[in-house]
C-alpha positions in Angstrom: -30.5 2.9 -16.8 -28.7 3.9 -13.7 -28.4 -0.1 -13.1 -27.5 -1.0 -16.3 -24.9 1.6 -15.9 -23.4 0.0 -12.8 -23.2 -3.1 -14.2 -21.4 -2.4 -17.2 -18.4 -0.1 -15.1 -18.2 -3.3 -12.4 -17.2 -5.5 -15.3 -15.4 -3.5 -16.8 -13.5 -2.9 -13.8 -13.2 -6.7 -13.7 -12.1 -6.8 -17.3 -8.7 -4.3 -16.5 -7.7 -6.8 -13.9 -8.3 -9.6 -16.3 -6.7 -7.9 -19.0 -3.2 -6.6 -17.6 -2.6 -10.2 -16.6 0.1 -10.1 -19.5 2.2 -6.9 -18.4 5.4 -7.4 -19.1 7.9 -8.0 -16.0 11.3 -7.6 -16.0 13.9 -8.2 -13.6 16.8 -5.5 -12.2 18.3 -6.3 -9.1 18.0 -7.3 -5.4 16.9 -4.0 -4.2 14.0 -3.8 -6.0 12.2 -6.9 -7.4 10.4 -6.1 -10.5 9.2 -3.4 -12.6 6.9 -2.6 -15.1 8.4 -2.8 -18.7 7.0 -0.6 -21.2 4.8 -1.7 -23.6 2.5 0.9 -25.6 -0.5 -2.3 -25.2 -0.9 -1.5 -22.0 -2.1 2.3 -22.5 -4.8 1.1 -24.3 -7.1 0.6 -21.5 -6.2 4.4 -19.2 -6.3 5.8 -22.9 -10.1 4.6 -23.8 -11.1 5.6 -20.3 -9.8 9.3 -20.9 -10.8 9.6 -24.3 -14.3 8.4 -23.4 -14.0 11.3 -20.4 -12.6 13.8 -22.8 -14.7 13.1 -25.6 -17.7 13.1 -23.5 -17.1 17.2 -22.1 -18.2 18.2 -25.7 -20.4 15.5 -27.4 -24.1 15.7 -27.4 -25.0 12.1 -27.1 -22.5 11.6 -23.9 -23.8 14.7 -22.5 -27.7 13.1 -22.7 -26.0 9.8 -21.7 -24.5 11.9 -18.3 -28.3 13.4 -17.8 -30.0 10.1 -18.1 -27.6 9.2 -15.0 -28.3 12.1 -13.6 -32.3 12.0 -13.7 -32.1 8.3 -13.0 -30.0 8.9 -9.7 -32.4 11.6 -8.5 -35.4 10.5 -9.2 -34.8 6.8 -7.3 -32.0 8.0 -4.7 -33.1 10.2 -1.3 -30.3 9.1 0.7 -26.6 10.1 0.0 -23.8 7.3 1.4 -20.2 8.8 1.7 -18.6 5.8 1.8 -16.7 7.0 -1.3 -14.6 9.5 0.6 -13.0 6.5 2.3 -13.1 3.9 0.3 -10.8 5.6 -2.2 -7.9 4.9 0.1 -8.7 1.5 0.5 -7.0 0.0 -2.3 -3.7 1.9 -1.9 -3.9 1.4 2.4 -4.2 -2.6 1.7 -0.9 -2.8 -0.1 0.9 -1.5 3.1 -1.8 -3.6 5.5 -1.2 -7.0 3.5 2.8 -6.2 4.0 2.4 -5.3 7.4 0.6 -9.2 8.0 3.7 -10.3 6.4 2.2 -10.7 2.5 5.3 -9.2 0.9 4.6 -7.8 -2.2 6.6 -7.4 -5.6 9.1 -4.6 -4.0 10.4 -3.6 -0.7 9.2 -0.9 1.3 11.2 2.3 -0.4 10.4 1.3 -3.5 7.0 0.9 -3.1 6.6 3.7 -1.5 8.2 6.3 -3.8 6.3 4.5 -6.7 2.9 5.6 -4.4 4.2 8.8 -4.0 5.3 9.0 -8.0 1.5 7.8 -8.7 0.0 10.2 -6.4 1.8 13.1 -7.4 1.5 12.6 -11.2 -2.6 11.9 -10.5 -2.9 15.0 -8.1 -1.5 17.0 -10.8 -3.3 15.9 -14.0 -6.6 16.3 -11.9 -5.7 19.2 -10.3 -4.8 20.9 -13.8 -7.8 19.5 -15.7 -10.4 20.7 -13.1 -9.0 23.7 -13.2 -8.6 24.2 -17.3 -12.4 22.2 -18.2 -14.0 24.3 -15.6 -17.4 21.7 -15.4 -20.1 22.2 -13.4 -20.8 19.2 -11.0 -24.1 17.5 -11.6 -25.4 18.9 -7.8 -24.4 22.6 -9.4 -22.3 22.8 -6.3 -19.4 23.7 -7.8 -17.4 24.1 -11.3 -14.3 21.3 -10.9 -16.7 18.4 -11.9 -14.3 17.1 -14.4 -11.9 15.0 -13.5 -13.4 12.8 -10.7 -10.5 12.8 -8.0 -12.0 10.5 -5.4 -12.0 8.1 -9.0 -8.6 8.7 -9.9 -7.3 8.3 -6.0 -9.2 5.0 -5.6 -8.0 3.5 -9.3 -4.4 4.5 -8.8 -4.7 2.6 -5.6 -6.5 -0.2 -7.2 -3.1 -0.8 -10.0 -0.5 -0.4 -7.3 -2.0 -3.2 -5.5 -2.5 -5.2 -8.6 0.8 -4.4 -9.2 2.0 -5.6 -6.1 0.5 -9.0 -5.5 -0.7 -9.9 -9.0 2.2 -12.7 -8.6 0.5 -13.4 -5.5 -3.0 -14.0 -6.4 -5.3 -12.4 -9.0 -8.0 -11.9 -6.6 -6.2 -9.1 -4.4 -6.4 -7.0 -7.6 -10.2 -7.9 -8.2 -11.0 -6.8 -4.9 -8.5 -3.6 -5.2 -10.5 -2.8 -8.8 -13.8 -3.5 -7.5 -13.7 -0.9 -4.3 -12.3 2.0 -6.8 -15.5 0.9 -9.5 -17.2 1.2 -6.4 -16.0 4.2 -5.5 -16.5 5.4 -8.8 -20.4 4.4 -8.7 -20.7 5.9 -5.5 -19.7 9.5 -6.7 -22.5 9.6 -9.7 -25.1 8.1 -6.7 -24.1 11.1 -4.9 -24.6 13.4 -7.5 -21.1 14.5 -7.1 -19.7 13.5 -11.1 -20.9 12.5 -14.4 -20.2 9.4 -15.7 -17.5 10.7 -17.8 -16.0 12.7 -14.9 -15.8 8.8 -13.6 -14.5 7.0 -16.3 -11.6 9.5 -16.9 -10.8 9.7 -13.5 -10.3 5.7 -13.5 -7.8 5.9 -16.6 -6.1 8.9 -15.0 -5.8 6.7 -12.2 -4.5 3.7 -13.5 -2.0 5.5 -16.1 -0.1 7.9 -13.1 0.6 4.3 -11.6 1.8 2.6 -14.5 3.6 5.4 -14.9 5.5 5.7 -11.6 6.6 1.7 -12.2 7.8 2.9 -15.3 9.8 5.5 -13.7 11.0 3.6 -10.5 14.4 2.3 -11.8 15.5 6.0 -12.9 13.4 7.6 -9.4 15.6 5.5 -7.3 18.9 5.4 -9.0 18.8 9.2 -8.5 17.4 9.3 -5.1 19.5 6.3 -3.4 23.0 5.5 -4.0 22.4 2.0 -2.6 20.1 0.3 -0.6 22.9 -0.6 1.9 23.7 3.4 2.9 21.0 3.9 4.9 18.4 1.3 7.4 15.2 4.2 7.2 13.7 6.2 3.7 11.9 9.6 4.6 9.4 11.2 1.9 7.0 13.4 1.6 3.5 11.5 0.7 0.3 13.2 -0.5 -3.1 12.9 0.5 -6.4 13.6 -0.6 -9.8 15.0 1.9 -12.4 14.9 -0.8 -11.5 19.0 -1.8 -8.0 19.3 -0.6 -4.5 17.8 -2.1 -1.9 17.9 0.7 1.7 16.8 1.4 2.5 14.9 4.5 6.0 13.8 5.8 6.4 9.7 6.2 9.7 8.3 7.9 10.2 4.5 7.2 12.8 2.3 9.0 
C-alpha cells in the first residue's frame, strides 16, 4: 500500500509540471521579465490538493486511508532518513545556484527574490495558522501540529518558483524541482512525521503561496522600488524554516 502510495504522489508530482506548461505569460517591462497572469485554471491543481488535505481531517475513509500508511510505514520501516529536513530547500536554493552558474532565469535578482520572500511568507503563515487552528496529532503522537506538513509546503513552493523560473529554459529543471519536494513529501509519512493528507495539502499550499507571489510581483515592486535604476543593491528580510521553527533573516543583494 505504502508503495502504491509513492507511486501515485511521484506522478502526480510529474503531472503538475506537465500540466502548468500552459500558464499564461505576460510581458511588463525591462526590469522584470515576465509574470504570471491570472487565470482561475491554474488553481485547480493547489485547490484539489488542499481540499483532499481538508477533506481528509474529518472523513472516515481518508482517515483509514492515513492509518493504512501509517501501519504500512511501521510495520516495514526500522530506520528513519532525515533527508527531508534538507531537501525541502533544495528546490528553492537551485534557482539562485543555476543563476549563480550563469543560467539566468525569467527575472532578475530583486524580483526574484521578493517573489521568494512573498511565497515564503504567505506559506509560513497559512501553515503556521492551520497547525495552530486543526490542532492534529502527528502520526508519531509527538506532537499536535500534524496538519499542515511544512517541510511539504517549504519544498513545493520551492519546487513552482523554479518551474517558474526556467520552465522557458527547459521543462526538466521543473521535473527535478517537483520530484525532490514529492520526495520530500514521501519522506515525511516514511518518518512517521505526517499523514498523507498533512502531505498533500502542504504541496497545494505550497504551490498556491508561489503562484500567488507572481501574481502579486508587479504591484510588490511598484510599491517597493521607484525604478530599477535608483539603486545598484536590494536588502530584504528572507524567512527560513528549521523543521519546528519559522524565522526571518536579513539578505543584502548587490
Amino acid at each position: 500500500m505504502f508503495y502504491k502510495t509513492i507511486s501515485l504522489v511521484f506522478l502526480f508530482g510529474l503531472f503538475s509540471v506537465n500540466a502548468q506548461q500552459n500558464d499564461s505569460i505576460t510581458k511588463i517591462d525591462s526590469t522584470s521579465k515576465s509574470h504570471l497572469k491570472f487565470n482561475y485554471k491554474q488553481l485547480i491543481i493547489p485547490g484539489v490538493l488542499i481540499g483532499y488535505g481538508v477533506i481528509g481531517i474529518g472523513n472516515d475513509q481518508l482517515l483509514s486511508f492515513n492509518h493504512q500508511i501509517k501501519s504500512e510505514v511501521t510495520e516495514d520501516i526500522d530506520e528513519k532518513i532525515t533527508i527531508d529536513d534538507f531537501s525541502q530547500y533544495a528546490p528553492a536554493a537551485s534557482v539562485y545556484v543555476l543563476n549563480a552558474f550563469g543560467v539566468k532565469g525569467k527575472n532578475n535578482m530583486r524580483d526574484r527574490s521578493v517573489i521568494f520572500v512573498t511565497s515564503y511568507a504567505i506559506m509560513a503563515t497559512t501553515v503556521l495558522g492551520l497547525k495552530s487552528i486543526v490542532h492534529e496529532e502527528r502520526p508519531d503522537g509527538s506532537s499536535n501540529n500534524s496538519f499542515p506538513s511544512g517541510h511539504t509546503a517549504t519544498a513545493f513552493a520551492g519546487a513552482e518558483f523554479l518551474w517558474q523560473e526556467y520552465k522557458d529554459k527547459s521543462i526538466w529543471y521543473g521535473i527535478a524541482g517537483y520530484a525532490v519536494a514529492t520526495g520530500t513529501g514521501l519522506f515525511r509519512i516514511y518518518n512517521n512525521r505526517h499523514w498523507l493528507t498533512d502531505v498533500v495539502a502542504g504541496a497545494g499550499i505550497g504551490i498556491l503561496s508561489t503562484k500567488l507571489a507572481y501574481w502579486m510581483n508587479p504591484y510588490i515592486t511598484k510599491k517597493l522600488f521607484k525604478s530599477s535604476s535608483e539603486s545598484n543593491s536590494t536588502s530584504m528580510v528572507m524567512p527560513f524554516y528549521n523543521g519546528k521553527q519559522y524565522g526571518l533573516g536579513f539578505v543584502k543583494v548587490f
